[in-house]
N, C-alpha and C positions, 0 to 999 in steps of 0.2 A: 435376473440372469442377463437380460438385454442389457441393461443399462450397466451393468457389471463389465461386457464385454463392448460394449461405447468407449467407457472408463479408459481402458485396455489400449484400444484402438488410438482416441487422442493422447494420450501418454506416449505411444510410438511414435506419432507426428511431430511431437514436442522434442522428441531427444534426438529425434532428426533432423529436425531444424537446429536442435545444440550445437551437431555434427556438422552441419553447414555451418552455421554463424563462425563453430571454433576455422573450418577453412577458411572463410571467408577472412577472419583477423590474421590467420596467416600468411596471405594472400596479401593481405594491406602491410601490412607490417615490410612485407618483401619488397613491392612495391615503393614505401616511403622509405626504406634505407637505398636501392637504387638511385631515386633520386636524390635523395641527400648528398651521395658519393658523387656521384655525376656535378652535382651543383657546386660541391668544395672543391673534387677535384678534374673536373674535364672528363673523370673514364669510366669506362664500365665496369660493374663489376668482375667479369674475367679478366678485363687488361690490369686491372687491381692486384686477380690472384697471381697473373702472369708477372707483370714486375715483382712481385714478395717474394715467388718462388724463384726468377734468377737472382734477386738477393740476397737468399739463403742459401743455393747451390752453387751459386756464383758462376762461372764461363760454363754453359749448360748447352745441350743439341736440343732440335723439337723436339727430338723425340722422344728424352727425358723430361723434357718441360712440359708435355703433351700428357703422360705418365703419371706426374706432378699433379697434376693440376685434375686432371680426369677428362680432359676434353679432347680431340681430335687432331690431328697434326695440322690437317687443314686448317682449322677452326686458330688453330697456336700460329701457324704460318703468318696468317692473317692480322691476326692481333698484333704480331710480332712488325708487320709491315707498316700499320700504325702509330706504333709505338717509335718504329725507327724512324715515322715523318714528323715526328714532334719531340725527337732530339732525346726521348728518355732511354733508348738502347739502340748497339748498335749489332752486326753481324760480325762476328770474325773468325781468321782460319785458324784453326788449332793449328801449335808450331809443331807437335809430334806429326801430326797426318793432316798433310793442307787439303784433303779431301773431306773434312770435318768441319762443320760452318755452328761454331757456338753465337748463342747471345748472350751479351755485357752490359750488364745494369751503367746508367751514365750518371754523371751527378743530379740533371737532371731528374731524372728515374727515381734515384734514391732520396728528393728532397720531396718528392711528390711523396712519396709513398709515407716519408715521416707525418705529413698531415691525415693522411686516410685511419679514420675509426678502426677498429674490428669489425670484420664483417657479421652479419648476423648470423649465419651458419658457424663461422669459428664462434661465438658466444653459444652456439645450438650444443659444438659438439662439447665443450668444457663442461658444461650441466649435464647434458645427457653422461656421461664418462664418469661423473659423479655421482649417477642413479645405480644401485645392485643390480646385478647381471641378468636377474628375473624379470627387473622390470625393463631392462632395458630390451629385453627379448620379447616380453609383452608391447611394446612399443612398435617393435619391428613387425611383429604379426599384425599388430590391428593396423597400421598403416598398410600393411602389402592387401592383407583384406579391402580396406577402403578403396585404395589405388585399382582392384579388380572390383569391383564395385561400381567402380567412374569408368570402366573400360581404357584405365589408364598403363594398366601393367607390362603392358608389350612399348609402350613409350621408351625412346630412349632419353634417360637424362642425368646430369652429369649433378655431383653432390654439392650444386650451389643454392643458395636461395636467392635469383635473382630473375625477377619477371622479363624485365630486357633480354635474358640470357636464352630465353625461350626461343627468340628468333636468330637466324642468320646474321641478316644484314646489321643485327644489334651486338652482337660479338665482341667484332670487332670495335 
């Protein structure tokens, strides 16, 4: 009976340690597509999702770009301030209501962006969207479980997979 429930015992250590290892690959993985992106293209990956999305919306406000994207107006402002100091967008007044300040992907902007991969999270969601609806609800459960688990669930975080993206000052 002891040694039956030893058994038991390292068996659950084992599969938590799986549980770890598998975050840990996730983790890495996020990690070396950030910098991958960074080293081909100079940005992070938000300023990434930011130029795609005024290239799909085209003359856009933060505040739909903000929307877009899932991050903060602040957080968008910002990017966006960067982006306009290295020539790939600019600000402009909408001609219906010059109280409207859109940004404009620049040639720049959009030859960058033609180099940038897929991000890992757009390849995340193609697969996932492809798994039955069961599973993909079982997914969502044992993840929210996990994340309350880590004392993670009260965090706020926006649908990217990008380690950089975690801080502030890395945002931008």
């Amino acid at each position: 009976m002891r040694r039956h429930n030893r058994s038991v015992f390292m068996n659950q250590i084992y599969q938590a340690q799986d549980v770890l290892v598998a975050l840990r690959k996730i983790i890495r993985a996020t990690d070396i597509q950030s910098k991958r992106i960074a080293k081909t293209s100079g940005l992070t990956i938000p300023q990434v999702m930011v130029l795609r999305a005024i290239g799909s919306l085209g003359d856009v406000t933060v505040k739909r770009l903000s929307a877009d994207v899932s991050l903060s107006q602040a957080t968008v402002t910002t990017i966006l301030n960067r982006l306009e100091a290295r020539g790939m967008v600019v600000r402009v007044r909408s001609e219906r209501d010059k109280r409207i300040v859109n940004a404009r992907l620049l040639p720049q902007g959009q030859q960058i962006l033609q180099s940038v991969p897929a991000l890992l999270h757009e390849q995340f969601i193609d697969r996932f969207d492809r798994l039955p609806s069961a599973e993909q609800r079982q997914l969502v459960d044992t993840l929210s479980q996990l994340a309350r688990m880590m004392d993670a669930e009260g965090l706020d975080a926006a649908p990217i997979l990008d380690i950089a993206a975690a801080t502030p000052q890395t945002l931008g």
